[in-house]
Each structure stands twice: as C-alpha cells, then as structure tokens.
VOGURO-217008 format. One record per residue: residue in one letter; x, y, z of N, C-alpha, C in turn. Coordinates in steps of 0.05 Angstrom, whole numbers, plus 32768, in hexadecimal, padded with zeros to 4 digits. Atoms other than C-alpha are relative to their C-alpha. Layout:
N
AXYZXYZXYZ;...
end
This chain:
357
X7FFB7FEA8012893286238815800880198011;X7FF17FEF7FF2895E865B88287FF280208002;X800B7FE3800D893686A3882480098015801A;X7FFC7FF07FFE894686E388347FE5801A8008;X801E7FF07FF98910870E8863801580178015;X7FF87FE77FF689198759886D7FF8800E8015;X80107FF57FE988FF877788AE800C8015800B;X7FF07FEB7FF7890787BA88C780108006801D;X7FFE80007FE7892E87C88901800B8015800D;X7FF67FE87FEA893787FA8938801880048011;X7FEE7FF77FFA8976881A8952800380118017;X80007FED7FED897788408996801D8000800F;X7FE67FF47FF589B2886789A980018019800F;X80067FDF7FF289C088A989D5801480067FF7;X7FF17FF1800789EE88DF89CA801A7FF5800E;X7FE2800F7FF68A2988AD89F780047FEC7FF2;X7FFC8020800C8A1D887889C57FF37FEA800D;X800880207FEE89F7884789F47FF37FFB7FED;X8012800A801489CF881889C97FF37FEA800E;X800C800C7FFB899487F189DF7FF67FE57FEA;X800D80168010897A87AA89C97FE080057FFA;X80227FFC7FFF893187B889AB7FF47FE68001;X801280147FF28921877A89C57FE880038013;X80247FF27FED88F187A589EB7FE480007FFB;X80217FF3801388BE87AE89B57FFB7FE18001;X800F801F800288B0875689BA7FF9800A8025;X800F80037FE688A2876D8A0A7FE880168000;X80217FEA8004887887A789F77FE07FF27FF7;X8017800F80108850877C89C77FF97FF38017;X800D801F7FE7884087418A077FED8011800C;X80067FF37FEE883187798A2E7FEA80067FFC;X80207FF3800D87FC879F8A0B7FF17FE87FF7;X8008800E800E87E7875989ED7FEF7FEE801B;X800C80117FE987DC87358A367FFC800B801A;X80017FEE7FF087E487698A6B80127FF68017;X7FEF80127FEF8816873C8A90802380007FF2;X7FDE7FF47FFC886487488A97800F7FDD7FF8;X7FF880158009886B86FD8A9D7FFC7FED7FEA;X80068006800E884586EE8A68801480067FDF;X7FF97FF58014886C871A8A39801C7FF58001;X7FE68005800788AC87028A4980067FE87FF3;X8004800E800E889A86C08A4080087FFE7FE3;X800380028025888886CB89F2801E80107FF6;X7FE88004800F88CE86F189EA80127FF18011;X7FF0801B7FF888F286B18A0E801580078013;X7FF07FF97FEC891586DB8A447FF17FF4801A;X80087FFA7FE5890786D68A917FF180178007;X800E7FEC7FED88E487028AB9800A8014800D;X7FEF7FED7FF6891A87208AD9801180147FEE;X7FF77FF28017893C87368A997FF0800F7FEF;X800A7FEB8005890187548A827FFB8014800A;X800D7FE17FFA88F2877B8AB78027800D800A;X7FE37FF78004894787928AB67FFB800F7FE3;X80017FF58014893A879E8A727FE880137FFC;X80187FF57FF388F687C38A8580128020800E;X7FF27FF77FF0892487EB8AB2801380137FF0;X7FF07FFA8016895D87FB8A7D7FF080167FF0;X800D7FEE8017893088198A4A7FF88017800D;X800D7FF27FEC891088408A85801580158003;X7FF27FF07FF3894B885F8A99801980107FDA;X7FF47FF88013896888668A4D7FE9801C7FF3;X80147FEB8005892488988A3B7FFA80108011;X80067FF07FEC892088B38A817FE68001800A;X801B7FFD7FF688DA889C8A897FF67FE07FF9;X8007801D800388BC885B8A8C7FEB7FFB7FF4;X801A80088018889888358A597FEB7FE78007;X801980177FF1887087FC8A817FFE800E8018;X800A7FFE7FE58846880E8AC47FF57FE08007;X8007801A7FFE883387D18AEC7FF680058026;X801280067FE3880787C38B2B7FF67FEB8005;X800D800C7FFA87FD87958B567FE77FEA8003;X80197FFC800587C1876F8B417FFA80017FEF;X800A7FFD801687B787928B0A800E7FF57FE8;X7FEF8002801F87F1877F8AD7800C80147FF6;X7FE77FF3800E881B87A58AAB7FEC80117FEA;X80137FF6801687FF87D88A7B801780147FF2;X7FE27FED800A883388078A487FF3801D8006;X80077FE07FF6883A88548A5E7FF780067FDC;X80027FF7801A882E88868A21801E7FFE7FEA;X7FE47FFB8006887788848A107FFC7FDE7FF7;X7FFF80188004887188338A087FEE7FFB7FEA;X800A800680198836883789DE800880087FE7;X7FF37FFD8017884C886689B2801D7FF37FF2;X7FF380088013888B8842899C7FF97FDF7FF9;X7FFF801C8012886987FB899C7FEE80057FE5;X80167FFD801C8833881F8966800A80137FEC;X7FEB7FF7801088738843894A800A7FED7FE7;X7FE8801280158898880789317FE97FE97FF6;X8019800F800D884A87E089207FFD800D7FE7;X80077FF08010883D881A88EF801B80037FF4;X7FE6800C8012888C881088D580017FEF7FEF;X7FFA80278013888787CA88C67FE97FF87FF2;X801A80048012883E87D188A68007800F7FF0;X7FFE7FE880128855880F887D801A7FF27FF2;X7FE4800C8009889587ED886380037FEC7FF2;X80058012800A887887AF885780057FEE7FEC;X80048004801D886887A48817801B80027FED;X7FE27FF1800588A987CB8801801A7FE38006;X7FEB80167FFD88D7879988247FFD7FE37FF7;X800F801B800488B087588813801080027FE1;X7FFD7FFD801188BB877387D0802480017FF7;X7FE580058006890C877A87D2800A7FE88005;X7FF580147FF3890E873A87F47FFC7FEC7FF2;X80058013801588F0871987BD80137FFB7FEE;X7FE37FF380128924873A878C801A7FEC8001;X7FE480097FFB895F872087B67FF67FE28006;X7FFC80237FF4894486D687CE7FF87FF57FDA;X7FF780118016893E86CA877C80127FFE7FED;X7FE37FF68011897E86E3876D80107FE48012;X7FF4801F7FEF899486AD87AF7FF97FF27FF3;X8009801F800F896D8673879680087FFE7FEC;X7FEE800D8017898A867A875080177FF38006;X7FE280057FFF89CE8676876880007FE48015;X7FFB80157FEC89C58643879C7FF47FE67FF5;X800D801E800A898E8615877B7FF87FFF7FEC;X80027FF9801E8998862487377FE780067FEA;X80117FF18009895C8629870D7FF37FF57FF3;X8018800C8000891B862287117FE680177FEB;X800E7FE3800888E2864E86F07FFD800C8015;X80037FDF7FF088D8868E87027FE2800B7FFE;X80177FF17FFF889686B4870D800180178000;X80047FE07FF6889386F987077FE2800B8007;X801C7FF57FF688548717872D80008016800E;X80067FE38002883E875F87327FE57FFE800D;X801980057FF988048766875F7FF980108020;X800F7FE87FE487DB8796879580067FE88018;X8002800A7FDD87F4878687E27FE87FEF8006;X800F7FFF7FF087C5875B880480037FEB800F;X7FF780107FE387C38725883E80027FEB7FF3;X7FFD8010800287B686ED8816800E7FF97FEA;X7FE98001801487E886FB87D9801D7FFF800A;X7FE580087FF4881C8701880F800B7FE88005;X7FFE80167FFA880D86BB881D80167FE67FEA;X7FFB80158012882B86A087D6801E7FFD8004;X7FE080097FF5887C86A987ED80057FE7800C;X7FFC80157FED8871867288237FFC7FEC7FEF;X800A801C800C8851863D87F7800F7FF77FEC;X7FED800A801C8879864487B3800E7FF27FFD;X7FF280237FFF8895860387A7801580007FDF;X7FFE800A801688B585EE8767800180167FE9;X7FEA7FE2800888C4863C874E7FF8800A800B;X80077FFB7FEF88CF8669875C7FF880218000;X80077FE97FFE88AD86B3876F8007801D7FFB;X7FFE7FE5800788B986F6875E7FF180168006;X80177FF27FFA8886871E87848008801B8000;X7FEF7FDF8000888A876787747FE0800C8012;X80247FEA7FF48847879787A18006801C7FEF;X80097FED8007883187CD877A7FE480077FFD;X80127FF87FFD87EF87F087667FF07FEB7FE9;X80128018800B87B587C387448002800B7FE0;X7FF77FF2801C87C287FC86FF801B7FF67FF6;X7FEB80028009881087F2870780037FDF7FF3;X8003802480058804879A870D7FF480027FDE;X800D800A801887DF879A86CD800E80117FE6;X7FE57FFC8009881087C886AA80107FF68000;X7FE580177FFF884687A086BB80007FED7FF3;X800C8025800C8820875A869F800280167FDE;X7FFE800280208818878286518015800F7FF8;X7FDF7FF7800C885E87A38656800E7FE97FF9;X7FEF80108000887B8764865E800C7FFF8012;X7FE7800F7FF1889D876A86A07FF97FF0801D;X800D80157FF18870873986C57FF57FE97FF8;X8010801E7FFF884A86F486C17FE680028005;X801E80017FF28812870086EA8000801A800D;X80077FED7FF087F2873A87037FEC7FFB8013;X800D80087FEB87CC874287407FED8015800B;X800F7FE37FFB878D877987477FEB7FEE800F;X801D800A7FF3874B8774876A7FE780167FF9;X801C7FF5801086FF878E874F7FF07FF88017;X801A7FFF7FF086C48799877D7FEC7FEF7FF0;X8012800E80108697876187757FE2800B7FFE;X801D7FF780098653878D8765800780177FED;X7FF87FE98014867987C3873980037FF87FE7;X7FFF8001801F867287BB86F4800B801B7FF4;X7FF77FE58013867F880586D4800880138015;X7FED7FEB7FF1869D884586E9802180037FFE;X7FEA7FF97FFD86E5885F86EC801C7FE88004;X7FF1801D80028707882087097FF87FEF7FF1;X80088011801186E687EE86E48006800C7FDD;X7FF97FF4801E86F68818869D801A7FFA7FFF;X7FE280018006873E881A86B180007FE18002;X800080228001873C87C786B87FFC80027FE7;X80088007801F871C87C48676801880087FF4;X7FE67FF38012875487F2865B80137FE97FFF;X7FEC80107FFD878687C786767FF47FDD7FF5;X7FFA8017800E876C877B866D7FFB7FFA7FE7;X7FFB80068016876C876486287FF47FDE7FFB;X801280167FFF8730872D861E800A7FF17FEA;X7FF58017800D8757870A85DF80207FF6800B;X7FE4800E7FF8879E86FE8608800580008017;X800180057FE3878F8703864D7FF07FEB800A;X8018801A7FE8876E86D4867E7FFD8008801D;X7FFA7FF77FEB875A86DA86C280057FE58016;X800A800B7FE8876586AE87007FF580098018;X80107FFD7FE0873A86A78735801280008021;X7FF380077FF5875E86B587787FE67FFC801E;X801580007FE3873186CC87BA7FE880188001;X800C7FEB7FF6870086FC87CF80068010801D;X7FFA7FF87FEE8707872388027FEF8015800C;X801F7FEE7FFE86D9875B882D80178013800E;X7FE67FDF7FEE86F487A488427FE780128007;X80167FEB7FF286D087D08869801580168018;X7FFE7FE57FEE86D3880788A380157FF68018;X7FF480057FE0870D87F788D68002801A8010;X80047FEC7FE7870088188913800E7FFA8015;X7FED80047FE5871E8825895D7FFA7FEF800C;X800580147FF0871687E989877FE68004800D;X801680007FF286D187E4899D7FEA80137FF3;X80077FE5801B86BE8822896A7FEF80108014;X80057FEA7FEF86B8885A89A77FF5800F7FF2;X800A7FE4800B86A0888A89707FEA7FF47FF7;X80178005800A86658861895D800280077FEC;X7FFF7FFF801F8677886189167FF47FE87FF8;X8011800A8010863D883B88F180027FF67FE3;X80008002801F864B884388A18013801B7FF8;X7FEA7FE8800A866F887A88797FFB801F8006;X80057FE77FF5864188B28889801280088010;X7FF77FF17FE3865D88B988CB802280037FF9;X7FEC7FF5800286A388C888A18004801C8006;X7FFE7FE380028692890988987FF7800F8020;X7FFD7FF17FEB8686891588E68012800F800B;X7FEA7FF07FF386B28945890680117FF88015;X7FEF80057FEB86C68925893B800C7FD27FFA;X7FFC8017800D86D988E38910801B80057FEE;X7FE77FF4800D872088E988F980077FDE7FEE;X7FFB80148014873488B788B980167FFC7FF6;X7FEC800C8011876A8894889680047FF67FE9;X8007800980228772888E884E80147FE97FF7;X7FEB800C800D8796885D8819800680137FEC;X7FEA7FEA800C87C2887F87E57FEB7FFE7FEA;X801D7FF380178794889787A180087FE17FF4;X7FF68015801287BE885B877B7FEF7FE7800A;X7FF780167FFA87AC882387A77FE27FFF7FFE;X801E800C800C876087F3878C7FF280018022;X80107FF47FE9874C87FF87D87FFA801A7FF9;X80087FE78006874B884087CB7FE480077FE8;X80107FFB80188728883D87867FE17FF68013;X801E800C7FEF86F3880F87B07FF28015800C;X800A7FF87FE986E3883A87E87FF980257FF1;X80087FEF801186DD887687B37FE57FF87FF2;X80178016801286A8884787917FEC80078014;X80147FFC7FE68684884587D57FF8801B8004;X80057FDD7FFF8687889D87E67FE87FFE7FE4;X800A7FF48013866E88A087A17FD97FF48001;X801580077FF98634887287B07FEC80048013;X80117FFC7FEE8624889087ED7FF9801E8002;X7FFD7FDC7FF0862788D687DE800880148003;X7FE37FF77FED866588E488048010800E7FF8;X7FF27FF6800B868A891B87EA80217FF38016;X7FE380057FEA86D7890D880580078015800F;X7FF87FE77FFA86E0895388167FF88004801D;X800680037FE186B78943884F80097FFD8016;X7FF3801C7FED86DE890D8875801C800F8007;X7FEC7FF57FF18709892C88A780197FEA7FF4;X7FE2801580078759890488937FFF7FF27FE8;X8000800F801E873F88EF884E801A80097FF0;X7FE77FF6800887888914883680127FF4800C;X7FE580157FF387AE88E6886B80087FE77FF0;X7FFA801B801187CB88A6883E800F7FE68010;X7FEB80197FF387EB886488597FF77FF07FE1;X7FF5800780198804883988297FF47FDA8008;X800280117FFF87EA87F588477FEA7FFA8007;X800F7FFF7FED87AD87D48862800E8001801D;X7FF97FFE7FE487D887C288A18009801E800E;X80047FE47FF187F0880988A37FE9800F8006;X80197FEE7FF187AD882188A37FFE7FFF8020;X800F80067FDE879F87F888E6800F8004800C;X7FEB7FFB7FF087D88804890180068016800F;X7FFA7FE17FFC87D4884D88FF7FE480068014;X801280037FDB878C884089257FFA7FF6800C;X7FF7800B7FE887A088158954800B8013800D;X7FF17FEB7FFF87D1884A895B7FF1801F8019;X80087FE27FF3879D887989777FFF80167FEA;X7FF97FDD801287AD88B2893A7FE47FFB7FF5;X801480078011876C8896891B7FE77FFC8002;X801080117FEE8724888689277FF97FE77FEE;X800A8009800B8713886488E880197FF97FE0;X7FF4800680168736884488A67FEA7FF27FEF;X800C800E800B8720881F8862800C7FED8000;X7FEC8025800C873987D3885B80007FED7FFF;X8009801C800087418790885F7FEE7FF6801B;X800380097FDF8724876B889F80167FEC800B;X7FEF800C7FF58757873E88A580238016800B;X7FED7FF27FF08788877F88B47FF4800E8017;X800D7FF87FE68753879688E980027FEF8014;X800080177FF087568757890580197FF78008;X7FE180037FFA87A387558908800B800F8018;X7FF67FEB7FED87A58799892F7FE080068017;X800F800A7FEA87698781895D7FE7801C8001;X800B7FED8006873887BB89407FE07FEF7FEF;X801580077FFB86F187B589397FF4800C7FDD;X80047FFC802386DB87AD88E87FE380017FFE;X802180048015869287C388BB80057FF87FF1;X7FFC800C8027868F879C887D7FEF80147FFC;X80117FF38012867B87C4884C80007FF97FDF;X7FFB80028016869687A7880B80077FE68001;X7FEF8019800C86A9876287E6800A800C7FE1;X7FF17FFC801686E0876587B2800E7FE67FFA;X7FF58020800C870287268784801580167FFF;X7FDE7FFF80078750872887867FFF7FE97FEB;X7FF3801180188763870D873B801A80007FF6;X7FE4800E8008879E86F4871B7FFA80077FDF;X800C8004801B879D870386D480247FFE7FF2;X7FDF8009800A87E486E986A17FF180067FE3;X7FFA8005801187ED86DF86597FEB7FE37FF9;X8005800F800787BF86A9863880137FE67FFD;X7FEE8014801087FE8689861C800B8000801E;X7FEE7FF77FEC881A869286667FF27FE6800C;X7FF880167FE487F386568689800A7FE47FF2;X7FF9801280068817861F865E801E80078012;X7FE77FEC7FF588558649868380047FE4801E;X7FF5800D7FEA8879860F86BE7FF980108016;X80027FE57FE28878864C86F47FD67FFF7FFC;X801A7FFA7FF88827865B86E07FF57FE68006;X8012801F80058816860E86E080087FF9801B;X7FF580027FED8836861087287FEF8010801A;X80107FF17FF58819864887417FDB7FF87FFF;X8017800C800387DA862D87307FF77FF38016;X800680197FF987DF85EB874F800D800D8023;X7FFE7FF77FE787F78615878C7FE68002800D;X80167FF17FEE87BD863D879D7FE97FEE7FF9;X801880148000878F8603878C80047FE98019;X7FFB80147FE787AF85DB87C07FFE80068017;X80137FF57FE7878D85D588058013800D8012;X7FE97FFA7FED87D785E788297FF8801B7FFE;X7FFE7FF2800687CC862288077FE08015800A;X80227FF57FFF8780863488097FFE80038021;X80077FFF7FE48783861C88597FFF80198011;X7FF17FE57FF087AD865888667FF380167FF9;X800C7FF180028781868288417FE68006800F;X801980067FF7874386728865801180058021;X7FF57FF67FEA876B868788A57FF980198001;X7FF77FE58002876886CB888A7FDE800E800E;X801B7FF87FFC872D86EF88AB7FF180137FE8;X800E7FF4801786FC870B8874800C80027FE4;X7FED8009801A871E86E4883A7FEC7FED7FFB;X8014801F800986F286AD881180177FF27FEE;X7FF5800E801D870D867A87DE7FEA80017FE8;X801D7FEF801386DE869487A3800D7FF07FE4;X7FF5800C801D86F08660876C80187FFF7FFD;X7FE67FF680078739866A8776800B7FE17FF2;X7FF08017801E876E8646873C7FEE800C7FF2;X800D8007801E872D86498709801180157FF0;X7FFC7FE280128740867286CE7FE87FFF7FEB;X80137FF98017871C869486A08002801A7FF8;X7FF07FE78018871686C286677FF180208018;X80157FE97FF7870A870D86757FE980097FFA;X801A7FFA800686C68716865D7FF77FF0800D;X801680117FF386A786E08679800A800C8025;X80057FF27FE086C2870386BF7FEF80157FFD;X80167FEA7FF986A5874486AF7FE47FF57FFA;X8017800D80098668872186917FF27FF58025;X800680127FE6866286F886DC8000801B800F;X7FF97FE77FED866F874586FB7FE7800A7FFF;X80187FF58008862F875B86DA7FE77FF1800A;X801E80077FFC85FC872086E4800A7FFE8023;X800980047FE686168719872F800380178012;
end
C-alpha cells in the first residue's frame, strides 16, 4: 500500500545562497545519543570521513562549531548543536499531530483512486501514542484519522462528521466538570463505548530530576519552572483534576501560562533544557530519555453510533485492535495496558464500573 507521510523539513541558506544538506541533524542525534562520531555516522550510513567533512562544513557555514571532541573522551554537541538538534525535536513533536492529520486526508483521497473502494472510517480522536498506532495496522479499510480535542471528537461523532470518536476519562473520577461535559456529550440510548487501553501520566522531569521534584507541591516552588498542555486538551482537564485535589491553586506554578500542544512537545521542550517539569504520558518521557512520577491512570475509549458496529469499517477496526499484531505493539508502549480492549459496551454500565472501581 502506497501512503503518503508528511515530515517537516529544514532549509539552511546564507545571504550567497549556499544551501546545506540537513543531513546533520541524523549526526547530531548519534552524537548526543552515543557520544561517539563513529557511532553516529554509522546509523546515518555515511563514513567517517564524510561526517567529520560534513562536521567541518556546517562549522564553517555558522562560524562556530557544533561538535567538540577529545581524545578519549568522544564527541559531545557545543551549545549551538544542542540547540538546533532540540529545535527541530520540539518542531516535529509540535507539528505532529497536524501533519499525521493531512496525511490521512490525502493517502484516502490516493487509495480511492488507486485501489478503488473499500470502507472508509472516519475517526476523530485526542493525540496519543497508542491511537497513532492504528494507520500502520489498518487492513481491509480504510482510515481517516483526524487529532483534535476529546470535546471536539465527541462533537464530531453526534454531528455526523465522524464514526468513531476517541476521548479519555481518569479512571477514579466519577463527577466534576469533565466528567459532566462527557455525560453532556454521550448519549446512553445510541451510543456505545469501546474498550481501547489505559494508560498512566504523571510528572516528566529533567533527566535524573536535579530539582528533586517529589509530587505537585513542589510546582509551586520558585525555582521549578513548568510546562503546560493547552486548556482544550483531556491532559489538561486531568492534571486540573489533580491541582484541585491537592489544593494547588495554578496561579502558583511558575510556566502554568506556557502551552505545548503535544505530549511529545512537552518532553521535548524539557529535554530541551527550557523546562524542569511537564504533565504526560510516560511513554513520551521515555521517548525523550526524561525521568517520569506516575501520578494518574486514565482509560482511552472509543465510543460510535450503536447502529455503527454492524458498519464493515467498525467490524474491522474491531477485529484490528483485538488482534495480537496489534495489541503486541501496544504493550511496547511504556505506561500503556490492554484494559479489556475491542469489548464494547453501553454507556452507563461504563460510568456505573467508574463509580464501583
């Protein structure tokens, strides 16, 4: 199958027009990743000599050099090296979602035309690591993945211009603010829900967590600088859930007004250094090599149309994420479970199961 993947890419030019290959940023990554020159060239499939020419090049195109290296010691990136490999990390995490989402657009506008036609799925549903997973597997139709906010997904499913929506609920929250707007939205005689995963989000911190950050208290330290998600996004609602439980006015928390739009942008941004602390997944702490607190479990559900799973596309999708090809890859994910995923069932008997567990 033919698909269409969007990735952002970098352009370096000077005021004579020279233009560099950013083939640099696959030697930055080795570099910072193994501390070795030969190591890094390796993984982007050049020589040794051509990286350190091209090492050289870049050097002399910025007027300052972006790898130091000794003897002994190995290769380590100057400040000029880090900042643009945790430039274009915090690009391609911030963008993400966004491009995933046009790419969907156009590879089922291709596949009509090329392999004429199959069902379609339309799915509306909150970013997360293991919903990104369903592009690769989709067999037999085909996808439509749109990322939006866990309010807009379930909008979308009773306007009519989705199939399936895709939110997530804190598994110990029964009432309050988020949980009212769910109720608003699902509709216990024509909805249903499926079961997909659980998942756990907590405190990502700086590698090793130099600030001795413990729990949320220590947000409101002064010398603890934070990273938010945007007001829209069910992380957000969560980690509001939590403040409110502990206390925590927000007003407190030094960078509670800063927003990123992804979990991976969060980590990205402190990896990055700008940050000491984020809320999120663990499997995006664990991507950008940052040192995670659980503090929360939440169920990612699937909820359609009753009349929707006699639907070819929902009877597909089903038999997808029930299948172990499928599940294997999930269970890769660091701080991901398989939590009954496929079952369905009505919405009351979820909130009902929300209450006695």
């Amino acid at each position: 199958m033919k698909r269409i993947r969007i990735e952002p890419a970098w352009s370096f030019t000077d005021e004579s027009g020279n233009r560099l290959d950013p083939q640099l940023f696959g030697l930055l990554q080795g570099i910072h990743r193994s501390g070795k020159l030969t190591e890094a060239a390796a993984e982007v499939g050049i020589s040794y000599r051509h990286a350190w020419n091209l090492l050289n090049k870049w050097a002399d195109f910025f007027g300052t050099g972006l790898v130091e290296m000794q003897k002994g010691r190995g290769a380590w990136l100057t400040p000029l090296g880090d900042k643009l490999l945790w430039a274009r990390q915090r690009v391609a995490a911030r963008l993400g979602p966004q491009l995933e989402s046009l790419g969907s657009e156009l590879n089922l506008e291709l596949q009509q035309l090329l392999e004429g036609v199959e069902p379609v799925l339309r799915m509306h549903a909150s970013h997360g690591y293991a919903v990104a997973l369903l592009p690769r597997f989709a067999s037999d139709f085909q996808l439509d993945l749109q990322y939006c906010s866990p309010q807009e997904a379930l909008a979308a499913l009773n306007r009519g211009a989705c199939d399936v929506a895709g939110y997530h609920m804190p598994t110990s929250a029964t009432h309050g603010p988020l949980m009212q707007g769910y109720r608003r939205q699902l509709r216990p005689r024509s909805h249903c829900i499926i079961r997909f995963i659980t998942r756990c989000q907590g405190l990502m911190l700086a590698p090793d967590n130099p600030k001795g950050i413990a729990g949320l208290t220590d947000l409101a330290r002064g010398d603890v600088r934070f990273i938010n998600r945007q007001k829209a996004s069910g992380t957000r609602a969560l980690l509001d859930i939590l403040l409110r439980e502990a206390g925590l006015a927000s007003q407190r928390i030094p960078g509670f007004e800063l927003e990123e739009y992804t979990h991976s942008a969060v980590a990205a941004y402190i990896a990055a250094g700008m940050a000491d602390v984020g809320f999120g997944v663990e499997a995006a702490a664990h991507q950008f090599g940052l040192t995670f607190l659980p503090l929360a479990h939440e169920h990612y559900l699937l909820v359609c149309q009753r009349r929707s799973l006699a639907d070819p596309s929902v009877v597909r999708l089903l038999e997808m994420i029930r299948g172990e090809a499928f599940q294997a890859a999930v269970r890769e994910l660091p701080g991901y479970s398989l939590d009954r995923c496929g079952e369905v069932c009505g919405v009351e008997e979820l909130f009902d199961q929300a209450r006695q567990g």
